[in-house]
N, C-alpha and C positions, 0 to 999 in steps of 0.2 A: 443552530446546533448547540445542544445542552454541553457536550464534553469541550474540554480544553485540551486540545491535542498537543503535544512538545513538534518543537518549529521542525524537527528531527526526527521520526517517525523509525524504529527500529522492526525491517522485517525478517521474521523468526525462521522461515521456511530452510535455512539451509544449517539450522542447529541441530536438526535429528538425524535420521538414517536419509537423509535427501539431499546430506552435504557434509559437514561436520562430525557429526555423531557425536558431541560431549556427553559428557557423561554427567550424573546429578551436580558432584560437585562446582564441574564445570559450568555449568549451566548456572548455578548461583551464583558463583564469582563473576561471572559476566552480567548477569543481570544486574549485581550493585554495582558492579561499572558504571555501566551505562545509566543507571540515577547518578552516581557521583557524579554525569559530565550534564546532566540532566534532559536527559531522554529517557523522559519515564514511557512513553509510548512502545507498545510492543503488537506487532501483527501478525497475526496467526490466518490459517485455512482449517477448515477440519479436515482437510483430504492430504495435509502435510507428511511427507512420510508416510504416504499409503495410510491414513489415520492414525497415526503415530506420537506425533511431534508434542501435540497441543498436550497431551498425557504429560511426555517427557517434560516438556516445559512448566507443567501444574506442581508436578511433584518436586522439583528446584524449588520452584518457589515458596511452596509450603515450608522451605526447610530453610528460606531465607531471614523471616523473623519481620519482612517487609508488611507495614502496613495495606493493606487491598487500597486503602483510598488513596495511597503513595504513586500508584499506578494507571495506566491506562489499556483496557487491553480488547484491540480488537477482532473478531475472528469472521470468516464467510463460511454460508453453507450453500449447495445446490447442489453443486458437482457428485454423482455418482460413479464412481473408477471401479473399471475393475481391478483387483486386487486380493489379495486371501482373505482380507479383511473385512472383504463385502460379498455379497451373492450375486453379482452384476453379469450380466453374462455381454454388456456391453456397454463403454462411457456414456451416461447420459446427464440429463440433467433434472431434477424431481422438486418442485415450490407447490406440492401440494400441501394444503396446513397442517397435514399429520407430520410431515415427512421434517418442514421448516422448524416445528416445535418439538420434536424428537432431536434433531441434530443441535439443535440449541441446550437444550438441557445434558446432550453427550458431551458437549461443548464445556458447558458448565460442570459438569460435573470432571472431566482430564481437566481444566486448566484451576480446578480447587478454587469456584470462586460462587460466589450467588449470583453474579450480572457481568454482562459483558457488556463496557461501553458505548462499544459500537458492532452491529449485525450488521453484516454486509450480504448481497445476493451475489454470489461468486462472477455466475456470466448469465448475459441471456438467455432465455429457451423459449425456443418458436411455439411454447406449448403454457408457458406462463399466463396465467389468468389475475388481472389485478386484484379484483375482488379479494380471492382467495388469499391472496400475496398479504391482504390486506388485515382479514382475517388474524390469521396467525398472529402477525405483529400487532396489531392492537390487543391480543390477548397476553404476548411476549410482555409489553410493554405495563400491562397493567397489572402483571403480575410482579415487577421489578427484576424479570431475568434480562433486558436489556434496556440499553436507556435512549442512545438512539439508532436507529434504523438509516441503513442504504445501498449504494449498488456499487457493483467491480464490472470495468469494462462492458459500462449499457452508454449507445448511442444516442442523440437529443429524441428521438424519436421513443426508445425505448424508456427511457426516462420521465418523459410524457406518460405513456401509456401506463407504469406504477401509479403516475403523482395523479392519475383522475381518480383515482381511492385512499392513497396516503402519500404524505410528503416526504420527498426522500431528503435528509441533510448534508450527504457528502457522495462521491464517487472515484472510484481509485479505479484509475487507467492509465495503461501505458504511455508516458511522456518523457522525453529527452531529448537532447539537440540533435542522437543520432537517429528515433523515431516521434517526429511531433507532426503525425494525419491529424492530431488532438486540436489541434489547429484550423486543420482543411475541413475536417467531417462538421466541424462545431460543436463537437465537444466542450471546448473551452470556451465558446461566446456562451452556450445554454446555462453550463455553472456558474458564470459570472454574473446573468441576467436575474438567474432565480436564486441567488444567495448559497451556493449548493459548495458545501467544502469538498475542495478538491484535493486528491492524493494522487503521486506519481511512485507507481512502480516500474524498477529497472531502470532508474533516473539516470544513471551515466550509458544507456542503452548498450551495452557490452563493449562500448567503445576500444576497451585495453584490448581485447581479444580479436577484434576487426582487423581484417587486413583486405579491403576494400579503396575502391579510389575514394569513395566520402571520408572514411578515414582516413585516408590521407591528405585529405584537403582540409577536412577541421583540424586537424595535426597541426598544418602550416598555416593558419589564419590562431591557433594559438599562441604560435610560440612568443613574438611580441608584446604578448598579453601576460606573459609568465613573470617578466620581471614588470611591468605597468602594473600588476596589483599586488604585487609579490604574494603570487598562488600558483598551486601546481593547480596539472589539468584538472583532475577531477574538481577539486575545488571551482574552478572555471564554468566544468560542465554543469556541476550544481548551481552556478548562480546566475547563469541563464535562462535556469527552470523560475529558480525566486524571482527573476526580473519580471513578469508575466502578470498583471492586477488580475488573475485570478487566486495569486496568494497560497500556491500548488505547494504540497508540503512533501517535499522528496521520500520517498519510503528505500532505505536505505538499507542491501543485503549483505552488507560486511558484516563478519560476528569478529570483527580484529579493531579492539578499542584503539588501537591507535587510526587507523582508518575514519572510525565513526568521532575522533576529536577532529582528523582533516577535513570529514565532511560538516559537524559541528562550526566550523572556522568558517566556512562558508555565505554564512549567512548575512559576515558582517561586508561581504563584499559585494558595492553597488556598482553594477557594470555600467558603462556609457553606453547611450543609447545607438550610438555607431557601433561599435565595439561588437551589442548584442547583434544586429543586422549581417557583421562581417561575418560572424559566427553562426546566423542564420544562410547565410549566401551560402558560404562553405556546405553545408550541410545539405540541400537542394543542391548544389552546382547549378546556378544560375540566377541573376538578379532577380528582387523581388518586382514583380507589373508595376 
């Protein structure tokens, strides 16, 4: 992978009308936060805010005074929603090469940039052709609208079936202590095997909001843990994602700087390898075979 991503991965999805809603200025002042703390990485969808966000988030930044190469900024396309904003008359998903280099340069052109670091394929489609897949981004790529190419939430198998026409560099899927199938399915052995950078969205898996027995059993296999690394949970949760040699880069949905310095903080905390296990047990309720 050509880009250098920050170890802290900022995603943007809940700054527009899909969470937040700041406003320009807002949206500046947050953004050189999070460089001051140095999370220059920023993750966008084009379907954010019903097509919305990646706009809102371009024009901040035009008016931040921030260098482009200061930044890193990744966005997905596929996803077709319906919304006022599209002609959909039903959610699908479209990686045909007009469709992929169309949403790219839409891309480009809301978030005020020439290139997007990283192209992600949002999800799946039982209708995706690699070829074509392949098409597009070697034309993306050589034209310098992006620089590297990969997938969201694609299984080993599907991952496979891209890379028999192009390599893919990273993959962002859902992982947390309170959802890790990333695990089971082999997700995480295939990224690791074929060098493929990996990203976790929804990395504290809504933990705070649960009110489940898993939840409550990762609850009480922390608490011990809280003064042993003196960290709160979250911090904990994230650093049993970093425990992981596949080197998973948490993609992190707080737009509250003080949160994204607690998850920041995290990174320097090396869990023992019992420790992670307790906290794996917890999570499954019942020992590992």
């Amino acid at each position: 992978m050509k880009t250098k991503l920050s170890d802290i991965i900022i995603g943007c999805m809940s700054w527009g009308i899909w969470g937040k809603d700041f406003s320009t200025k807002e949206m500046d002042e947050l953004i050189h936060s999070c460089i001051d703390q140095g999370n220059t990485t920023f993750d966008h969808a084009d379907i954010y805010g019903g097509y919305t966000t990646e706009a809102a988030f371009g024009k901040a930044f035009s008016k931040t005074g921030i260098e482009r190469e200061q930044i890193q900024l990744i966005s997905k396309c596929g996803i077709q929603y319906k919304t006022e904003n599209r002609d959909n008359r039903i959610k699908h998903y479209d990686y045909s090469k007009e469709y992929i280099i169309w949403s790219v340069e839409q891309s480009l052109k809301n978030l005020h940039t020439d290139y997007l670091d990283v192209l992600l394929l949002h999800r799946p489609s039982p209708l995706m052709h690699p070829y074509e897949i392949s098409e597009a981004i070697v034309q993306l790529q050589e034209q310098g609208k992006i620089i590297d190419f990969g997938v969201s939430n694609f299984l080993p198998s599907q991952m496979e079936l891209i890379q028999k026409e192009i390599s893919i560099t990273c993959n962002q899927f859902e992982f947390s202590l309170v959802q890790n199938t990333a695990i089971d399915n082999g997700t995480l052995d295939y990224v690791l095997k074929n060098d493929i950078k990996a990203m976790s969205w929804s990395p504290l898996g809504g933990f705070f909001s649960l009110e489940t027995e898993q939840a409550s059993r990762i609850k009480e296999a922390l608490q011990p843990m809280l003064e042993k690394y003196n960290a709160t949970e979250d911090q904990l949760l994230l650093a049993w994602i970093l425990k992981h040699p596949a080197n998973v880069i948490p993609v992190v949905g707080t737009s509250t700087i003080e949160r994204i310095k607690i998850a920041n903080a995290a990174i320097e905390i090396k869990l023992d390898l019992q420790d992670w296990f307790i906290l794996y047990e917890a999570s499954r309720g019942h020992k590992v075979a």
